[in-house]
C-alpha positions as YAML, in Angstrom:
chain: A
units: angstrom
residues:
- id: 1
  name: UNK
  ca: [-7.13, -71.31, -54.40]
- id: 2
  name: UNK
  ca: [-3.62, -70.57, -55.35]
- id: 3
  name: UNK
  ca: [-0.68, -69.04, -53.17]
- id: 4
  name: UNK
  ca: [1.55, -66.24, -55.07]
- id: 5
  name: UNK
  ca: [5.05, -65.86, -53.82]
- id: 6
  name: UNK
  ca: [4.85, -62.19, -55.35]
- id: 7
  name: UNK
  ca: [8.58, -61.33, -55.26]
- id: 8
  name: UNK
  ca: [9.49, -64.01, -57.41]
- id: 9
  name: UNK
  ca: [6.50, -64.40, -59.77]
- id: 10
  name: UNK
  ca: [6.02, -67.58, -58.69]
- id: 11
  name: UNK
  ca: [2.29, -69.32, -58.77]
- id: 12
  name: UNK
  ca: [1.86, -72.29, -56.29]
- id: 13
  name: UNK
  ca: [-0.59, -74.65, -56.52]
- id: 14
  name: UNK
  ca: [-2.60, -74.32, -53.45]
- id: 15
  name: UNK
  ca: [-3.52, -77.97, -53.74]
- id: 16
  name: UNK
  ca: [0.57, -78.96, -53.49]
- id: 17
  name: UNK
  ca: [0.48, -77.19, -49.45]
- id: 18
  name: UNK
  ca: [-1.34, -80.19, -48.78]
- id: 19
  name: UNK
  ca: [-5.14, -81.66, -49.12]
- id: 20
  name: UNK
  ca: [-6.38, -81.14, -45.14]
- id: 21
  name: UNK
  ca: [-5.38, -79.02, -42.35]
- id: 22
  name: UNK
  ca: [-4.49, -82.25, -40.62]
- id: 23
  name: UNK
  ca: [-1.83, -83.30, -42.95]
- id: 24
  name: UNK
  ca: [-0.70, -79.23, -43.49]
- id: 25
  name: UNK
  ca: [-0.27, -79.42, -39.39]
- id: 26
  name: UNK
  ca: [1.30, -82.82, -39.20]
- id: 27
  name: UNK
  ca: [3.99, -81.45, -42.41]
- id: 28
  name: UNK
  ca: [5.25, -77.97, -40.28]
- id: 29
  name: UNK
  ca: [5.56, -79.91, -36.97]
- id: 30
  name: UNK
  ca: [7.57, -82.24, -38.50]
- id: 31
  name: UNK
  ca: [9.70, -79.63, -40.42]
- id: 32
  name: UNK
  ca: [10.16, -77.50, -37.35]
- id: 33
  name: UNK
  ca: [9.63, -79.16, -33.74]
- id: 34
  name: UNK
  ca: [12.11, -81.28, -32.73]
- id: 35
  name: UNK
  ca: [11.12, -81.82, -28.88]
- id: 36
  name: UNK
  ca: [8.55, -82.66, -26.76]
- id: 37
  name: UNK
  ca: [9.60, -80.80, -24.21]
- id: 38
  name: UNK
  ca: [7.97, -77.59, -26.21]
- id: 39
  name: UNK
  ca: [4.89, -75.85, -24.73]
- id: 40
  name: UNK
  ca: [3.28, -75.44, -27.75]
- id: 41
  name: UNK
  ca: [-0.01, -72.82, -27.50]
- id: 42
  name: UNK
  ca: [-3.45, -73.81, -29.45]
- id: 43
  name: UNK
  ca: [-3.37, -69.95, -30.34]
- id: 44
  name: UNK
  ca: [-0.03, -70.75, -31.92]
- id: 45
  name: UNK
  ca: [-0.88, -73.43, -34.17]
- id: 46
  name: UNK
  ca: [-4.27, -71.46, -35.30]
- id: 47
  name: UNK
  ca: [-1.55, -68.26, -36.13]
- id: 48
  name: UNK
  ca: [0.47, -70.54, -38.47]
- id: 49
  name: UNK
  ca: [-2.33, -72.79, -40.15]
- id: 50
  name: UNK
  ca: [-3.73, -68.82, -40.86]
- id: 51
  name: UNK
  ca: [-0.88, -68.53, -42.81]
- id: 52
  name: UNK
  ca: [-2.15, -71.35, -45.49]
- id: 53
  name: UNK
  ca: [-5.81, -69.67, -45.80]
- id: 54
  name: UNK
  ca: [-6.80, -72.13, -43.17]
- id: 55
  name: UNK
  ca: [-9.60, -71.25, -40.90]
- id: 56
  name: UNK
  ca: [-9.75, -71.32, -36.91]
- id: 57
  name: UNK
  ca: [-12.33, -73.53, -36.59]
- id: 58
  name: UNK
  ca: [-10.06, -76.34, -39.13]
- id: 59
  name: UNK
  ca: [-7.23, -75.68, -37.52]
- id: 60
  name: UNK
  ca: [-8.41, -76.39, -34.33]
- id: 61
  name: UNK
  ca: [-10.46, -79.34, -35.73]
- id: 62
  name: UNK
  ca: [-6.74, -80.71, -36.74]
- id: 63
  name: UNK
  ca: [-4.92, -80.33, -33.55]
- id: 64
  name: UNK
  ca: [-7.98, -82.41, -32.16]
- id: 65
  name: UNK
  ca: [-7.26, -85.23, -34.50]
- id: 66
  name: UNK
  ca: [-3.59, -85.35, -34.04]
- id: 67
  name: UNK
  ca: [-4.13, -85.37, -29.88]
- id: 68
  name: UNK
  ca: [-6.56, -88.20, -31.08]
- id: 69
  name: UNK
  ca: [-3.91, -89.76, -33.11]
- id: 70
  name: UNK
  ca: [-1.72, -89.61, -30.28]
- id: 71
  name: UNK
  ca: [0.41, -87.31, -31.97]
- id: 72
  name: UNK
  ca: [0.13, -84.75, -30.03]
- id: 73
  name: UNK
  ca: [-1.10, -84.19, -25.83]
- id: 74
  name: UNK
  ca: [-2.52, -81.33, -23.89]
- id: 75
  name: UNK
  ca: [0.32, -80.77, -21.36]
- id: 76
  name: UNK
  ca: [-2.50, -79.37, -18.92]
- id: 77
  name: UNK
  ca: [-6.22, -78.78, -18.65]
- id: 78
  name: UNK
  ca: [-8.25, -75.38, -18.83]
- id: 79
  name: UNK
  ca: [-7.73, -72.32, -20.93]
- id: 80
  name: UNK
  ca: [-5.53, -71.61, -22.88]
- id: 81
  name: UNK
  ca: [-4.99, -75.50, -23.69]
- id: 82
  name: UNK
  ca: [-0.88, -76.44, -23.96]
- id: 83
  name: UNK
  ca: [0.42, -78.82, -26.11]
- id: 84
  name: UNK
  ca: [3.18, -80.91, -26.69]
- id: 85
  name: UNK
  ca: [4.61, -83.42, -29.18]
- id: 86
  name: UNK
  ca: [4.91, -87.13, -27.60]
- id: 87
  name: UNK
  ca: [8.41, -88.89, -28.17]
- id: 88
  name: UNK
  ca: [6.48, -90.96, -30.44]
- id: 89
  name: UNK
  ca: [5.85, -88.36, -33.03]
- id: 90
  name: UNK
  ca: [9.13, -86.92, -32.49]
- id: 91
  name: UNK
  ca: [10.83, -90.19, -33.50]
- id: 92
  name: UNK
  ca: [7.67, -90.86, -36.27]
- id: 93
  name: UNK
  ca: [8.70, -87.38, -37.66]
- id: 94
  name: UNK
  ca: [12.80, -87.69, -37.57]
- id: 95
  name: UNK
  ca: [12.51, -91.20, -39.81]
- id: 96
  name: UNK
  ca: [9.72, -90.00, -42.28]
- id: 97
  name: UNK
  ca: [12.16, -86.60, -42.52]
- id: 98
  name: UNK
  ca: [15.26, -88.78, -43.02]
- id: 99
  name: UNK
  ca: [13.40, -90.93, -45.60]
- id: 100
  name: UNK
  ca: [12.01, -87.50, -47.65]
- id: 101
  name: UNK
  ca: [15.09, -86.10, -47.79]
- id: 102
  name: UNK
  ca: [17.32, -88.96, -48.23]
- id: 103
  name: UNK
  ca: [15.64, -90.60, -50.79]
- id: 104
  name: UNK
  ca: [17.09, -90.59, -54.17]
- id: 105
  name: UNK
  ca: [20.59, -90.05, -52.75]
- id: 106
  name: UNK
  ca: [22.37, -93.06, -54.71]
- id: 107
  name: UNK
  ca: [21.91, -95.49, -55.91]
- id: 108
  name: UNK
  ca: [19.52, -98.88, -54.92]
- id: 109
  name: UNK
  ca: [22.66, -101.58, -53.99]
- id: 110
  name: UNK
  ca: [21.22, -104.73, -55.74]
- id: 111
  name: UNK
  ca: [21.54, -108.10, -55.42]
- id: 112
  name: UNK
  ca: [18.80, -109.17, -57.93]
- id: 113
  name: UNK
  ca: [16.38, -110.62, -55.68]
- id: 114
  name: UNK
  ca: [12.75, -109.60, -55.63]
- id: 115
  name: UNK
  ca: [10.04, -110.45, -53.05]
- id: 116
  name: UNK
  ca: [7.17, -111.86, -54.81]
- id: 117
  name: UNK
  ca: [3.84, -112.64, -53.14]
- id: 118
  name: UNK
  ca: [1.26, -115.47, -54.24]
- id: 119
  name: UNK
  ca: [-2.25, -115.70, -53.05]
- id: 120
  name: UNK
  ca: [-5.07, -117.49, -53.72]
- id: 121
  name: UNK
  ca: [-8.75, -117.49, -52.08]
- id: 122
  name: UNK
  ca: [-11.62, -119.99, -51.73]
- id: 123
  name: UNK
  ca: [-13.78, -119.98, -54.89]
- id: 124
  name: UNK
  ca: [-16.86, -121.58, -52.80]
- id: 125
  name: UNK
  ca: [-19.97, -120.13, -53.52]
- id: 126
  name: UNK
  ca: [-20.52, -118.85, -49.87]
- id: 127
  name: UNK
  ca: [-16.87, -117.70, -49.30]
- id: 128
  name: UNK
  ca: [-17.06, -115.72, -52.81]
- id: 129
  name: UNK
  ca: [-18.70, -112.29, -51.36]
- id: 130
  name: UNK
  ca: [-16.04, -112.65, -48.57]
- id: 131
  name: UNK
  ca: [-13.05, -113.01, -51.37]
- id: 132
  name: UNK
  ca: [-13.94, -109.57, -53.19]
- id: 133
  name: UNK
  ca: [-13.60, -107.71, -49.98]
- id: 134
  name: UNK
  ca: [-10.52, -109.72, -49.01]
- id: 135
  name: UNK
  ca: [-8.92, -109.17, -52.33]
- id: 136
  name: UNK
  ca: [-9.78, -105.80, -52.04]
- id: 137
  name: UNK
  ca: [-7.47, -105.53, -48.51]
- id: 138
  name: UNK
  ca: [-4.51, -107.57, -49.91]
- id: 139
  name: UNK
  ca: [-4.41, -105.23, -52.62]
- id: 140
  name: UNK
  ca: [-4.32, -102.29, -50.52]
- id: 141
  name: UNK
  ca: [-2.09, -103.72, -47.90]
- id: 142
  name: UNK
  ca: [0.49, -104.97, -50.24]
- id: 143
  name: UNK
  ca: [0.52, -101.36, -52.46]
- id: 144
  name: UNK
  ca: [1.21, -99.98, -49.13]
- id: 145
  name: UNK
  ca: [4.03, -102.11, -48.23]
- id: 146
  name: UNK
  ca: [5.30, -100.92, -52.35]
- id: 147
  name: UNK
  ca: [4.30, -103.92, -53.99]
- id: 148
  name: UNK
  ca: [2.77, -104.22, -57.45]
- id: 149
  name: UNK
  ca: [0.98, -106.50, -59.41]
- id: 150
  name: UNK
  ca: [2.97, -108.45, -62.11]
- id: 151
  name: UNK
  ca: [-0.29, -111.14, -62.34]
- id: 152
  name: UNK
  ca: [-3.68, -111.26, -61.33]
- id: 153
  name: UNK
  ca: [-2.68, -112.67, -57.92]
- id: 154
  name: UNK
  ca: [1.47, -112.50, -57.93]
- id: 155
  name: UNK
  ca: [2.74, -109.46, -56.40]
- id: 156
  name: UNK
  ca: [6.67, -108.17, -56.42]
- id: 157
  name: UNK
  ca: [8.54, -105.41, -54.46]
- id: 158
  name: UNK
  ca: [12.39, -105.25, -55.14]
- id: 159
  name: UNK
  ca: [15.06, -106.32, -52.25]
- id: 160
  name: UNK
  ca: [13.71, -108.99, -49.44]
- id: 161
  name: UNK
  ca: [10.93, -107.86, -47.63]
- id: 162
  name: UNK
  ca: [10.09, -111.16, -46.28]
- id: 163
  name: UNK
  ca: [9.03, -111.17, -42.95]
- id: 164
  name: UNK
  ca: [6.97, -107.49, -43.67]
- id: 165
  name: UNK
  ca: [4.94, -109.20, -46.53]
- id: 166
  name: UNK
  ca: [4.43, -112.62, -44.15]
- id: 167
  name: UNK
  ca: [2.94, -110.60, -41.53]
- id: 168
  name: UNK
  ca: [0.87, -108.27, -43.82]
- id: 169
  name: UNK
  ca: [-0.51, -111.37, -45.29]
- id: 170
  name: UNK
  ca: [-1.46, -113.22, -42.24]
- id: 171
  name: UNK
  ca: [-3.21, -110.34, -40.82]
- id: 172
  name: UNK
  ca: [-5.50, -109.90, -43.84]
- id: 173
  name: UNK
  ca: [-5.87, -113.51, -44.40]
- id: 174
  name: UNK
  ca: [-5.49, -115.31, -41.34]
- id: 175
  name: UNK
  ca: [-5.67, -119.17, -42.02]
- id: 176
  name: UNK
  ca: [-5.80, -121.19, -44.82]
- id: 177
  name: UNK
  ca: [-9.69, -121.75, -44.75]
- id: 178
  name: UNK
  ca: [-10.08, -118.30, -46.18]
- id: 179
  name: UNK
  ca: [-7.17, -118.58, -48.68]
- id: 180
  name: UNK
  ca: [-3.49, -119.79, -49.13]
- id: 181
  name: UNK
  ca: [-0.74, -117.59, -50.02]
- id: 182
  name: UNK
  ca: [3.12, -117.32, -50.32]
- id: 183
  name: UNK
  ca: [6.08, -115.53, -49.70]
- id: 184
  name: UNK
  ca: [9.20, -116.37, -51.43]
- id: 185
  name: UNK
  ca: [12.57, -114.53, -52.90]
- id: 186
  name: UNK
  ca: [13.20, -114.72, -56.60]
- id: 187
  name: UNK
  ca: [15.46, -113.82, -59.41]
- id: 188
  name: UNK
  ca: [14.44, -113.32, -62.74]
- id: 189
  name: UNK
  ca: [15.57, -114.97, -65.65]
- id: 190
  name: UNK
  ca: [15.22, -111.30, -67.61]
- id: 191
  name: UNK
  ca: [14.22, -108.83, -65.66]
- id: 192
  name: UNK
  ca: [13.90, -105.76, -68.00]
- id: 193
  name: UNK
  ca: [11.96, -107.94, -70.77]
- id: 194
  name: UNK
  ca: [7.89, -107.53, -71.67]
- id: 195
  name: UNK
  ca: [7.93, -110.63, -69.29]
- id: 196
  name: UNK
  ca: [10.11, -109.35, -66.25]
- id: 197
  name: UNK
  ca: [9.51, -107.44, -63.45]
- id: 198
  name: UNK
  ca: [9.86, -104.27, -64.84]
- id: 199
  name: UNK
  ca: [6.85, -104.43, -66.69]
- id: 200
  name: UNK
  ca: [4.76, -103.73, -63.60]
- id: 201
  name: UNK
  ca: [5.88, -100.61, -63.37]
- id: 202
  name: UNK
  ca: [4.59, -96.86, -65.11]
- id: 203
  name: UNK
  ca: [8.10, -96.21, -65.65]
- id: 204
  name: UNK
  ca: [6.92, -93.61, -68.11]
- id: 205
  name: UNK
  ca: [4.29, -91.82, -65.74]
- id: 206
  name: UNK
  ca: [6.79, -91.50, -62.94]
- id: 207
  name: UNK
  ca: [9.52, -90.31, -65.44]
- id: 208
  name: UNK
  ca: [6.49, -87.60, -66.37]
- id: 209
  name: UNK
  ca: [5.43, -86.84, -62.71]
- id: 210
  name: UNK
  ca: [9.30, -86.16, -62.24]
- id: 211
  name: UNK
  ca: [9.55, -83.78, -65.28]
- id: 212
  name: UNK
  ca: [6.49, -82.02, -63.94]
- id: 213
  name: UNK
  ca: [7.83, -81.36, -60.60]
- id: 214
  name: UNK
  ca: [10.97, -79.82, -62.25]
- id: 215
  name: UNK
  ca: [8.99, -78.01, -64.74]
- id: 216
  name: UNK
  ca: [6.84, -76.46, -61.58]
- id: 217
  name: UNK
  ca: [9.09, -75.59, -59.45]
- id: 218
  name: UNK
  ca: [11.76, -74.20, -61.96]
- id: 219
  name: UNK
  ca: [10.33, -70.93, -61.68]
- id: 220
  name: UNK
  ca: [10.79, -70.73, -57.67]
- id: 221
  name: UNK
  ca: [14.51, -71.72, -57.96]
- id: 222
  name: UNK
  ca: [15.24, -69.03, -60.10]
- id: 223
  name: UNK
  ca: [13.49, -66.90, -57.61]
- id: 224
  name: UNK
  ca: [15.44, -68.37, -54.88]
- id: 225
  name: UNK
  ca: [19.05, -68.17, -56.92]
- id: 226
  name: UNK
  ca: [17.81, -64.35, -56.84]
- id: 227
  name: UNK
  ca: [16.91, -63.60, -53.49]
- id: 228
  name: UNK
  ca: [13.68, -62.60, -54.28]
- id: 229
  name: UNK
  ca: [11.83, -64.72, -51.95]
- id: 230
  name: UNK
  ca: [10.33, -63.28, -48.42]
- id: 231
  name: UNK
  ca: [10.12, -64.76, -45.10]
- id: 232
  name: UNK
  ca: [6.03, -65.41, -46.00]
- id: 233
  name: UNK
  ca: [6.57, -66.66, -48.95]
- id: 234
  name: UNK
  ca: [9.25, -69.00, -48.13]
- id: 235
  name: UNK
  ca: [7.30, -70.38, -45.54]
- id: 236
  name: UNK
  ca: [4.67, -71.44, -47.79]
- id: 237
  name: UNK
  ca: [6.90, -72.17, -50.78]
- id: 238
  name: UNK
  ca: [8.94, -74.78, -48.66]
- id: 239
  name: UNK
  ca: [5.79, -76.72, -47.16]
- id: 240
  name: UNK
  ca: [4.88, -76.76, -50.63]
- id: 241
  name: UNK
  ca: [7.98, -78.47, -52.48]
- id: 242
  name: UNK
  ca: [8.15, -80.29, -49.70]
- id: 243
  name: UNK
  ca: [4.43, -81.91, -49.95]
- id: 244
  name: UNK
  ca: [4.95, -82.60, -53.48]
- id: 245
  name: UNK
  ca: [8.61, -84.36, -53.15]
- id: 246
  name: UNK
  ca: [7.84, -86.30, -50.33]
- id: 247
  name: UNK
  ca: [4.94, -88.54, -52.78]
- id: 248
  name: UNK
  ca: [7.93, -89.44, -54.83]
- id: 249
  name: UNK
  ca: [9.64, -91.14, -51.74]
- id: 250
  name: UNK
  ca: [6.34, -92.61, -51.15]
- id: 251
  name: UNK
  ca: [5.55, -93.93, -54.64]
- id: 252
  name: UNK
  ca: [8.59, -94.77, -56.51]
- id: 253
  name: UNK
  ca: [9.75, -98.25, -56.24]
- id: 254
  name: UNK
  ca: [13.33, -97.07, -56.18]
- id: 255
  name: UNK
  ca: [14.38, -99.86, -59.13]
- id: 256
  name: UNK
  ca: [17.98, -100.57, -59.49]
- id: 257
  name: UNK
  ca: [19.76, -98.79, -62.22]
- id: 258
  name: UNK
  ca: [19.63, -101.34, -64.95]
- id: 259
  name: UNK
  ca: [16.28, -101.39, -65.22]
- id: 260
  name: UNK
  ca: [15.27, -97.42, -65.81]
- id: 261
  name: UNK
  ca: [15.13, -95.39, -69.15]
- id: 262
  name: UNK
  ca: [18.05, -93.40, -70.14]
- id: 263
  name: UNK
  ca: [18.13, -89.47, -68.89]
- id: 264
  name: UNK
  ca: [15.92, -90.87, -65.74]
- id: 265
  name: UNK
  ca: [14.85, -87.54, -64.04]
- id: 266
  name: UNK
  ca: [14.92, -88.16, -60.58]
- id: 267
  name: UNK
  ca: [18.46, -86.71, -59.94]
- id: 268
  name: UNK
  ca: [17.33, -83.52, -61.52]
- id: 269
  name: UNK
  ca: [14.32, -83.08, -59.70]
- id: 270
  name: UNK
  ca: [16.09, -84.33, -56.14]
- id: 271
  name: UNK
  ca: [18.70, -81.88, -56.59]
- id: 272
  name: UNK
  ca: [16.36, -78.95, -57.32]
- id: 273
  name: UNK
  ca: [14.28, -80.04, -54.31]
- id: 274
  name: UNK
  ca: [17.04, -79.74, -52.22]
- id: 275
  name: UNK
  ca: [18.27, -76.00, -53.17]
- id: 276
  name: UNK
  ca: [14.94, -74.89, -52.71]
- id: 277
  name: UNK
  ca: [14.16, -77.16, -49.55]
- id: 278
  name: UNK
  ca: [17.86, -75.89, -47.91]
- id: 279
  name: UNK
  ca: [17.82, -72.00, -49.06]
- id: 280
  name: UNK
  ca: [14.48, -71.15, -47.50]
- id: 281
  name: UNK
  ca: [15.13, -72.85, -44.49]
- id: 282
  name: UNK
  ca: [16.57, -70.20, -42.35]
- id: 283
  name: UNK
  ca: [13.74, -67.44, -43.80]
- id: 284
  name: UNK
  ca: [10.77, -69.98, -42.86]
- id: 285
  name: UNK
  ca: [11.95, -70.86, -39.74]
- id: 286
  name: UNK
  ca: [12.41, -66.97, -39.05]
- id: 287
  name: UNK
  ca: [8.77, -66.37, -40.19]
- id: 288
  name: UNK
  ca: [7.58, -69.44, -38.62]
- id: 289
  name: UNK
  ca: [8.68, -67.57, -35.30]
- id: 290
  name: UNK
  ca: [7.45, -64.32, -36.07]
- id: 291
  name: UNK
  ca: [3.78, -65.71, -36.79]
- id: 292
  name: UNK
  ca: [3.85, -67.74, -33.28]
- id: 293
  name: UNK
  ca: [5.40, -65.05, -30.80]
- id: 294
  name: UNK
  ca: [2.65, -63.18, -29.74]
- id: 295
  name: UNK
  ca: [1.11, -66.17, -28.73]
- id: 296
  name: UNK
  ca: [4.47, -68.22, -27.55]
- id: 297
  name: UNK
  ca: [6.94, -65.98, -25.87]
- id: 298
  name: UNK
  ca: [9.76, -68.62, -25.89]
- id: 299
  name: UNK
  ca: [9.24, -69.77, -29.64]
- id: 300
  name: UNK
  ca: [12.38, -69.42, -30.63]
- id: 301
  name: UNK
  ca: [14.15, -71.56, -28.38]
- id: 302
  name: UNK
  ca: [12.40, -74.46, -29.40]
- id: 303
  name: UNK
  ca: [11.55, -73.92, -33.18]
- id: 304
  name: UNK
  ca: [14.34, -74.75, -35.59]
- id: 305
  name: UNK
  ca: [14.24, -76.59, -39.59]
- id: 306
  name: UNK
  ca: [15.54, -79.75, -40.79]
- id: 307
  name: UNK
  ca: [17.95, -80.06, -43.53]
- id: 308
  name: UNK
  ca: [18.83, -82.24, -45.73]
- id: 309
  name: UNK
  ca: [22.57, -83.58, -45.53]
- id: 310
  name: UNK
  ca: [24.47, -87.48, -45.42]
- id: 311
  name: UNK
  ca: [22.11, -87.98, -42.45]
- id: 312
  name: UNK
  ca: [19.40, -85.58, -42.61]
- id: 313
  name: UNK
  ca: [19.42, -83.12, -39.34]
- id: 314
  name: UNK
  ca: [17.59, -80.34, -37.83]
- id: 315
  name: UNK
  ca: [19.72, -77.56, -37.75]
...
């Protein structure tokens, strides 16, 4: 399914609003909620998850999860059910907001170390079923932290990380009967050679997905430059650039000058984001207000947008 912002001829990618209801939900409360102290009516968030093709039944489903999650509590029993944020999503959503938007907004400062990781596991025939499953988690625990693999088992992140990568280790391996490991700093004698560091990286994919994102999104920017976009369409066009910008802040390894291509696109694409992200703000939060009043009287004195700035604020 695919969302037209009609005034502007612009085609979004349905898929770019975000892959669940959960995540959709978890995007607009952090874009424009900023206290727990809001009532905020199940009706409510059913109105606005409407406004992304998403059923009643799924958006409901989603608000369950997040109360699950802890993200969100009922502020009292019985019908209609009340919600509120908890001050731990409200500080979850200000940093991952700070990192989106400041990300990208100069350079790495570098001091040429690198965290590396080393591990090794038992090779014993009992413990070898056991060592696919636990390579399996180091993997995944050390991609999430933003390392990558340089060797089979040697694993680097730029900057120190130390004590992140120590814990994430001991966790998944525990003690040295399963396996030994290490964390260290490094430097590297060349670090841009078909030896170094840099070589771990899809410096060429990301330089693609970058090129993409400006390619997509082009089109909306000219709308936006025109004042062609409406208060629906914004609202839908902002989640969107915003759920596809926000993997790049995620994903890239943020590398230190020196070691990217020439004409790297990130600026580009971070500086298109940003128009787009800041223009529409006022118009979705407007819409975001109409689409909730019937069902929360007080809406607008508690919904408002963040924006991007030196320290990214809601406004």
């Amino acid at each position: 399914m695919r969302a037209r912002v009609r005034a502007g001829e612009v085609d979004l990618p349905r898929s770019q609003v975000g892959p669940n209801p959960q995540h959709l939900l978890t995007t607009i409360l952090g874009e424009y909620l900023d206290s727990s102290e809001a009532d905020l009516p199940s009706a409510a968030v059913v109105a606005v998850l409407r406004e992304f093709d998403i059923t009643e039944a799924s958006a409901r489903a989603a608000l369950s999860r997040l109360t699950r999650r802890g993200l969100v509590a009922a502020r009292r029993p019985g019908r209609p059910t009340v919600y509120h944020l908890t001050p731990q999503a409200i500080a979850m959503h200000r940093s991952r907001m700070n990192q989106f938007l400041t990300f990208g907004a100069r350079p790495r400062a570098w001091s040429g170390d690198w965290t590396v990781v080393t591990f090794s596991l038992a090779e014993s025939h009992q413990a070898r079923q056991a060592g696919q499953a636990q390579r399996h988690d180091i993997r995944r625990t050390l991609g999430a932290l933003g390392f990558v693999r340089l060797y089979d088992s040697m694993w680097i992140k730029p900057g120190r990380d130390l004590a992140d990568a120590a814990r994430a280790m001991r966790e998944v391996l525990g003690d040295a009967a399963q396996g030994r490991w290490s964390v260290m700093s490094a430097r590297f004698h060349e670090e841009d050679g078909p030896h170094g560091p840099a070589a771990a990286y899809d410096l060429a994919g990301l330089a693609e997905a970058y090129t993409d994102f400006i390619d997509r999104y082009s089109p909306l920017l000219a709308s936006v430059r025109g004042r062609t976009i409406g208060g629906a369409e914004a609202l839908i066009a902002r989640t969107s650039v915003m759920d596809s910008w926000r993997v790049f802040a995620v994903t890239d390894p943020d590398l230190p000058e020196h070691l990217l291509p020439a004409r790297w696109p990130r600026r580009a694409a971070r500086e298109l984001f940003l128009e787009i992200h800041t223009a529409l703000g006022p118009l979705a939060e407007a819409r975001l207000i109409e689409i909730v009043a019937p069902f929360w009287p007080d809406a607008a004195a508690w919904i408002t947008h963040f924006q991007a700035g030196d320290d990214a604020t809601f406004d």
